[in-house]
N, C-alpha and C positions, 0 to 999 in steps of 0.2 A: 504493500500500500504506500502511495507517496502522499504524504501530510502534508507537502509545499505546495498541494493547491487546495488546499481543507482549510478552512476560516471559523475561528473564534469568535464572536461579536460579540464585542463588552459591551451590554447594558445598564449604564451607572447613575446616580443621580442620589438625592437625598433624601432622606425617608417622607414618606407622603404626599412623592411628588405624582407617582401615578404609574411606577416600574411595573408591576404585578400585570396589568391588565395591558400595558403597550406590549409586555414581551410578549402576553399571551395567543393576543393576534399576529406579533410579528414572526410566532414559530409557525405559525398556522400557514402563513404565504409562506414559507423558508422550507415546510412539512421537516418540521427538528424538534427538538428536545432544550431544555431549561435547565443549565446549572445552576443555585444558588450559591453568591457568593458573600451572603449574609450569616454572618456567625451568630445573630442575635437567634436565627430560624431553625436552626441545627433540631432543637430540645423538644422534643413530641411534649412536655407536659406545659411549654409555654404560648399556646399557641396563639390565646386572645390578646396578650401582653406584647407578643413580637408584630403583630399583625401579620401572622404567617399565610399564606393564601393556601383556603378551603378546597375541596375538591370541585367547589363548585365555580371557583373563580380561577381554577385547574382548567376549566374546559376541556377536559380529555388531551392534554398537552403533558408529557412525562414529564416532573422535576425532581428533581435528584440533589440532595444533601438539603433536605426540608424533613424536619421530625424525622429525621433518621437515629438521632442521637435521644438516650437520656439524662437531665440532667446528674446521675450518679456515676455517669459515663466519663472518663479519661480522655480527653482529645485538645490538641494543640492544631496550629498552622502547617504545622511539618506536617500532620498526621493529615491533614486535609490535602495538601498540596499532592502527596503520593495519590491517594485513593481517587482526587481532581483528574491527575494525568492518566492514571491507570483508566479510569472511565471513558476520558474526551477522546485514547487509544480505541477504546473498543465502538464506541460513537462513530467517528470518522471513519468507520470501515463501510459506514452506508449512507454516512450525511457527509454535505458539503461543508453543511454550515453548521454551530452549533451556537448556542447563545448563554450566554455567563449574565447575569444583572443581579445585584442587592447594591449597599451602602454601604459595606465594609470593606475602606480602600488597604487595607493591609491583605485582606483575599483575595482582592482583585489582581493586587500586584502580585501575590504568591502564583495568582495562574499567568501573568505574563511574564513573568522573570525570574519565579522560583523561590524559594528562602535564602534571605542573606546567611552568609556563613558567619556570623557572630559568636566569637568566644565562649569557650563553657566559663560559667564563673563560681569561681570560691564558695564554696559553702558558706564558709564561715562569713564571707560580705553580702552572702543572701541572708542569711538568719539573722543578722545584726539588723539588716534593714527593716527585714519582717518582724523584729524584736521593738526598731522605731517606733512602725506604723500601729501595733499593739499598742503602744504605750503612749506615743503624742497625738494619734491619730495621724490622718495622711495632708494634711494642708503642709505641714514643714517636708513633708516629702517633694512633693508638688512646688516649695517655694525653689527648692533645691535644684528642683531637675530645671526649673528656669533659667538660673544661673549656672548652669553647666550646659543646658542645650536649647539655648530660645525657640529655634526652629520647629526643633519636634514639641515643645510644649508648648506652642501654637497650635497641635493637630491634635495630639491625645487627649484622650477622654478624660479628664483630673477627676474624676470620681471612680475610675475604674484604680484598685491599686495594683495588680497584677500587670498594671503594662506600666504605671509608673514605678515602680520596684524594677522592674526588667529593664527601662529605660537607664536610672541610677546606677544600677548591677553594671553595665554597658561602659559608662562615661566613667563611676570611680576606679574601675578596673584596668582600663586604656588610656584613659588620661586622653581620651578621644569624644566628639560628640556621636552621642546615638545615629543622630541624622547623616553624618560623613558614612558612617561603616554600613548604614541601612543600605546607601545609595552605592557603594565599590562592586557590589556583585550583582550582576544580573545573566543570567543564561539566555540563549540565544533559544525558543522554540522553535520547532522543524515547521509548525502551520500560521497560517497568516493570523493577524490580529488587527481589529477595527474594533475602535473605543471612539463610543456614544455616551454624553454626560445627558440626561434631561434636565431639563431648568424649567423654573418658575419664576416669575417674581413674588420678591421680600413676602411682602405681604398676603399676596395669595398665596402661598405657599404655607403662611403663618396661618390662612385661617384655615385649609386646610386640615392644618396640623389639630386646631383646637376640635373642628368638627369631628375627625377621628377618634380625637380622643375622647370624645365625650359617645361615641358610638361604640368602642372600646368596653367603656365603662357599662352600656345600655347591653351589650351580649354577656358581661359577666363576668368582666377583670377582675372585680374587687375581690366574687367565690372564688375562681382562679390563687388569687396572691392567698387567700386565705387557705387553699390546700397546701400551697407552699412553703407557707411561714414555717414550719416545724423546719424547712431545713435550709433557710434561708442564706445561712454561711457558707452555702456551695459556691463556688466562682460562676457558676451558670445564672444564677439568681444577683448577682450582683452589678444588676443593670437596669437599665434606665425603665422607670415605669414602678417595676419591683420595690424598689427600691423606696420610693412617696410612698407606696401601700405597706410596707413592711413598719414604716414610718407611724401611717396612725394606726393601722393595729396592734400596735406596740405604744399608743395613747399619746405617742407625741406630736401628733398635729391632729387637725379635723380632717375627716375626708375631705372637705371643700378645698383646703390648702392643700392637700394631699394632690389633688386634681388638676390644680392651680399649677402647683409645680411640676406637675407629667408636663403641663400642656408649655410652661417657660423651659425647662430641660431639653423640650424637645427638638424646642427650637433653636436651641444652643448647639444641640447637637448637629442637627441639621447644617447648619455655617460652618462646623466645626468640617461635618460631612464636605463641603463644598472647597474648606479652603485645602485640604487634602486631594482635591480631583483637579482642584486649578493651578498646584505647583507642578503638575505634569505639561500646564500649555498645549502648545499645538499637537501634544500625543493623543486627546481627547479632541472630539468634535461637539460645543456646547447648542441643545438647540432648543430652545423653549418653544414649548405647545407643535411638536412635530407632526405630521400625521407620518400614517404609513411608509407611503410615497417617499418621503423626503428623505426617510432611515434604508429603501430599498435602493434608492440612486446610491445615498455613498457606500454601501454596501454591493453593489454588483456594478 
């Protein structure tokens, strides 16, 4: 099989912008398959919370690494990049084209470049940090990684600690920035690659975001977070949404604020999402409110 005429199409953009249901017509003309390259969607038990797409907004369109995973389930980036390649291998043997979309540009990038080869690090300067973030909580983490790596603590999530820990692990180790040694390695893949960002404006975008979330809430987040709360401390659960709700059932906020802060986080995130897809520039084609048409010309 030659791979150097088989096509990858990243479908990228920021959460709530409209990914789900553009890809799902776009397999449709393409007659292909859906990789997801959202980590938040992995978790069969998170599925109102990640706003994972139903079978019914599936439209008989296969997607693959959606609820595949449980949250008590072991999985990294590596772990996904293999089983990625191993798949789009076996995909490509009957499709031209195949289609990759979520909002997690660290997935994104693992499927067109691979994982950086980043140093193992020291025990002992992992458990010390994880000893910090125990004990001060993670805002002096977060203050930390600014002053060692402005770049990347422009794009990281500062409420996730597992990539701010990872990032710190990185810089005190090297005496190098995260973002330098992210960007040194990249592998060459044998099939073509076109990356599409969807956009919105600001503000449609934002009201989007609130309308979801308050539909979110209306199927049944809150039972959801409350099946979860027992095991809340999983690195699966310590993400945006979860997180407000774990919040006032644990009485420290009202639901209202609880909601309040889904619906500002989200949109944090979202900017966050975007300024992560726009330091790549002309490697992405940016195009707000596309139709079909428009993604089929730069694509063929």
């Amino acid at each position: 099989m030659n791979v150097n005429n088989k096509t990858l199409v990243i479908i990228a953009g920021p959460t709530a912008v409209g990914k789900t249901a553009f890809c799902v017509q776009l397999a449709k003309r393409l007659q292909t398959e859906i990789i997801s390259a959202d980590s938040r969607q992995f978790y069969k038990e998170t599925v109102i919370g990640t706003a994972a797409p139903t079978k019914k907004e599936m439209d008989g369109v296969p997607h693959h690494f959606v609820g595949n995973l449980s949250i008590f389930d072991y999985y990294n980036v590596s772990i996904y990049e293999r089983e990625a390649m191993a798949l789009l291998g076996n995909l490509f043997q009957e499709k031209d084209f195949v289609i990759a979309t979520g909002g997690s540009g660290l997935y994104i990038d693992t499927l067109c470049y691979g994982i950086d080869n980043l140093p193992d690090i020291d025990l002992n300067l992992r458990n010390s940090l994880i000893q910090r973030f125990q004990k001060e909580g993670l805002e002096p983490l977060v203050a930390q990684l600014q002053q060692l790596d402005e770049e990347y603590f422009a794009i990281v999530d500062k409420k996730n600690p597992k990539r701010v820990v990872r990032a710190l692990e990185v810089c005190l180790q090297t005496g190098q920035t995260y973002t330098s040694l992210r960007k040194k390695t990249k592998n060459n893949r044998d099939f073509k690659i076109i990356k599409i960002c969807l956009t919105l404006p600001r503000e449609q975008l934002n009201q989007r975001i609130c309308l979801r979330t308050d539909e979110m809430m209306q199927k049944g987040f809150l039972q959801e977070a409350k099946k979860l709360f027992p095991y809340k401390k999983l690195n699966a659960l310590n993400t945006l949404g979860y997180r407000e709700l774990f919040d006032y059932l644990e009485e420290k906020i009202s639901l209202e604020e609880a909601v309040d802060k889904i619906k500002t986080n989200t949109k944090r995130y979202a900017k966050r999402q975007m300024t992560w897809f726009k330091r790549e520039g002309n490697n992405y084609t940016f195009l707000e409110r596309p139709t079909l048409d428009d993604v089929l010309k730069i694509i063929k």
